[in-house]
C-alpha positions as CSV (number, residue, x, y, z in Angstrom):
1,X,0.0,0.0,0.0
2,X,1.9,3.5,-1.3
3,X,2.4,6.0,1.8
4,X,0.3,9.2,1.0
5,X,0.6,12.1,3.2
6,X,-2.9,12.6,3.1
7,X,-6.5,11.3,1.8
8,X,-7.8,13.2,-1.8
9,X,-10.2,16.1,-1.2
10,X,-12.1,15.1,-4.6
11,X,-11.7,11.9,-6.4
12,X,-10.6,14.3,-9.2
13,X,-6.9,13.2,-9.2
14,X,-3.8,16.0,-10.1
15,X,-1.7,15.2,-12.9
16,X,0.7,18.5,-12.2
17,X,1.4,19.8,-8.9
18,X,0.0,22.7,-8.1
19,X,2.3,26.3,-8.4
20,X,2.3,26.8,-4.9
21,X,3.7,22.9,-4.9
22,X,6.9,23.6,-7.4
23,X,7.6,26.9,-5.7
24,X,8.0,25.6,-2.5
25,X,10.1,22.9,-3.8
26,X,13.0,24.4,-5.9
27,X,13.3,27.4,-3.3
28,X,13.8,24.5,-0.5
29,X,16.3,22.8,-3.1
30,X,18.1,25.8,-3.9
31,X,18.0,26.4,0.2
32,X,18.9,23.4,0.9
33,X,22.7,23.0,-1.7
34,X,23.2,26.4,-0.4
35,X,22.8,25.4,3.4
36,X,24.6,22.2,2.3
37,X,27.4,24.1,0.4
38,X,28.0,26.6,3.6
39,X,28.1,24.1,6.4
40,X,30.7,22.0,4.4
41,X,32.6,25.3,3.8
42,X,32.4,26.7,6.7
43,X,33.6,23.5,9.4
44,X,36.8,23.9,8.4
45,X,37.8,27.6,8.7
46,X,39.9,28.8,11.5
47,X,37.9,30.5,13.8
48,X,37.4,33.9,12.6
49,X,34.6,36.9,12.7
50,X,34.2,35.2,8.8
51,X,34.0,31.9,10.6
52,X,31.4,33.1,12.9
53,X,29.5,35.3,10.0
54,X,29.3,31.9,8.0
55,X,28.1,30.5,10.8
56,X,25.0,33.3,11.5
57,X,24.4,32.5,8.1
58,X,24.0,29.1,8.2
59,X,21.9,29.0,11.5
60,X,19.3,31.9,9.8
61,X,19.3,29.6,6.9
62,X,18.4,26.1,9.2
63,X,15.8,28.5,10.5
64,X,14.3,29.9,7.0
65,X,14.4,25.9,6.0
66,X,12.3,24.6,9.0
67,X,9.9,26.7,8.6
68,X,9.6,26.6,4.7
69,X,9.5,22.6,5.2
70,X,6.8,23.4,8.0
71,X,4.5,25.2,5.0
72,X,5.7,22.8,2.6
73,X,4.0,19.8,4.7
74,X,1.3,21.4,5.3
75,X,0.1,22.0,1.8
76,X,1.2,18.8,1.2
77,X,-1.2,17.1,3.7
78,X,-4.1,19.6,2.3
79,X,-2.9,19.4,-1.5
80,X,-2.8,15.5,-2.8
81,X,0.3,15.4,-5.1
82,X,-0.1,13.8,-8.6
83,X,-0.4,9.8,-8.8
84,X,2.6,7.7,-9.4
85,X,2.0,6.0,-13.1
86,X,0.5,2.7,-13.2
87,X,3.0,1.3,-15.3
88,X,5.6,2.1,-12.4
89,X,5.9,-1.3,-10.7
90,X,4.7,-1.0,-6.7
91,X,8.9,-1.8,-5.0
92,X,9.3,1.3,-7.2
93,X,6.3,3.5,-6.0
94,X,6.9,2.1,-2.6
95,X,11.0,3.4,-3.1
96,X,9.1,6.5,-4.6
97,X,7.0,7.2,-1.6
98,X,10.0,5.8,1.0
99,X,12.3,8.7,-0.4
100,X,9.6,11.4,0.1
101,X,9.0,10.5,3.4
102,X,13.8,10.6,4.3
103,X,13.3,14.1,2.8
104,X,11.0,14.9,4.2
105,X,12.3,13.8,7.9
106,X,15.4,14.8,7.3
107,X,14.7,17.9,6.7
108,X,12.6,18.7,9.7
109,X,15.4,16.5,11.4
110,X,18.6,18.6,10.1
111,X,17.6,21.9,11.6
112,X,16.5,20.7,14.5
113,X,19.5,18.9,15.4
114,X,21.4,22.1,14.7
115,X,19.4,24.4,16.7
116,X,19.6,21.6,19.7
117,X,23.4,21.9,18.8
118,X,23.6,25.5,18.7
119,X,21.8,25.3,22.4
120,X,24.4,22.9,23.8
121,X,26.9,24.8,22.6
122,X,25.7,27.9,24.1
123,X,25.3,29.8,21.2
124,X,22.1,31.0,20.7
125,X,20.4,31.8,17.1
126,X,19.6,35.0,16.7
127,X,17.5,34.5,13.4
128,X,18.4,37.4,11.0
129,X,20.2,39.5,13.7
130,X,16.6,40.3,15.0
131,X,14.9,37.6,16.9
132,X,16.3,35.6,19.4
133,X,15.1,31.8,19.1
134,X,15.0,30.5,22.1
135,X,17.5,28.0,23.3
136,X,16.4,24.2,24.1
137,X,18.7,22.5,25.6
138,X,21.1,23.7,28.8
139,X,24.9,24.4,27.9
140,X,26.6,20.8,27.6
141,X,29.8,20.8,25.5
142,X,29.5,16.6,25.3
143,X,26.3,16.9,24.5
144,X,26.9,19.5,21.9
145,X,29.7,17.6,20.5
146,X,27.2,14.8,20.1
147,X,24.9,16.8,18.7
148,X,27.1,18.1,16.0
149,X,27.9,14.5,15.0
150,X,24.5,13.5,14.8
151,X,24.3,17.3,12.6
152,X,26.7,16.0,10.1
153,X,25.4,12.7,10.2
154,X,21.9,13.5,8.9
155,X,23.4,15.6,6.3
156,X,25.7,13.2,4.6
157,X,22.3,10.7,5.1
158,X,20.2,14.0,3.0
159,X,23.3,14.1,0.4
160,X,22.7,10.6,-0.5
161,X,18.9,10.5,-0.5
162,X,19.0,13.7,-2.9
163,X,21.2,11.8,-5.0
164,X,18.6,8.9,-4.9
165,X,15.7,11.8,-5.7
166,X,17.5,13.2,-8.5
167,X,18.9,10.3,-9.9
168,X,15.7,8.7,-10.2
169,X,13.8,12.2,-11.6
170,X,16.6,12.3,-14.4
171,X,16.0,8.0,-15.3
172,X,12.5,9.0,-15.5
173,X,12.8,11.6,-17.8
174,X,15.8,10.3,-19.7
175,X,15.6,6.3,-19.8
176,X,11.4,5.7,-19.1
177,X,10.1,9.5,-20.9
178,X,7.4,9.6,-18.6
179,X,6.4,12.7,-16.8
180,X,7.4,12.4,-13.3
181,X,10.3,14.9,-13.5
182,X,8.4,17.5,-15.8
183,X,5.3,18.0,-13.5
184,X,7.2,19.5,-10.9
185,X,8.7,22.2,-13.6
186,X,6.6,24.9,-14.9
187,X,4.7,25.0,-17.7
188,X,7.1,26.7,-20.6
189,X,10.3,24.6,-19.3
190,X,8.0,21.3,-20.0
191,X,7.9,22.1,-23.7
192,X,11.9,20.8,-23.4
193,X,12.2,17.0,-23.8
194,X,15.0,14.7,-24.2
């Protein structure tokens, strides 16, 4: 049975997603290389006010991210996304739905394990220099080093699920020419076919 993130609203079924849908997902995958891109970049710098600028950055980013992948659920759960094809056998519309649901956790998992980290640390996250997120866990240099761990974990496990995601968008579109890779682009860049 395929894992749906919620029941349809109509029995009228999508065969796009919606605008809304693609817009929230290429700004979280352009957030998310960037944040990606950053945090590798920025680990290994000598401590610095660059180093700690980076980091600002990177924490205000983890924010922006949670709470775009907060919206994103929601219209997910009130928004049923298009059907897998029936010609797409059910271990692959299982893998299909399997991979939503990493990306999903993971990205509600990554920033929260940094924010916990940034609280351990004792370094609170100030997002955009304005408001002060509150910190969740007592000061606990172990426990932040653990945290950090687990931080980088999670992200090498999200680098290798996104190569999973886009390797299978691009087989869909390149080896099986079915639509599953050009419903989540907009309407004049479908036009462009292999």
């Amino acid at each position: 049975m395929p894992i749906h993130f919620c029941q349809p609203r109509s029995r009228t079924v999508a065969t796009n997603y919606t605008r809304t849908a693609m817009t929230l997902h290429w700004l979280m995958a352009i957030l998310l290389f960037a944040l990606l891109a950053l945090g590798f970049y920025m680990s290994d710098l000598p401590l610095s006010p660059d180093k700690l600028k980076f980091y600002s950055w990177h924490k205000w980013a983890g924010v922006t991210a949670f709470l775009l992948v907060t919206i994103r659920l929601v219209w997910r759960i009130t928004h049923r996304p298009p059907a897998l094809p029936e010609s797409m056998p059910k271990f692959m519309q299982f893998a299909a739905h399997a991979g939503h649901l990493a990306l999903y956790g993971l990205m509600i998992a990554i920033p929260l394990s940094g924010w916990l980290m940034s609280s351990a640390k004792g370094f609170q996250t100030v997002w955009f220099g304005l408001l002060p997120i509150p910190d969740l866990l007592d000061k606990n240099k172990e426990l932040g080093d653990l945290l950090a761990t687990i931080h980088e974990s999670l992200n090498l496990l999200l680098i290798a699920v996104l190569v999973g995601h886009i390797g299978a968008a691009l087989k869909h579109h390149f080896i099986d020419k079915d639509d599953i890779l050009t419903r989540m682009l907009p309407p004049s860049s479908k036009e462009i076919r292999s």
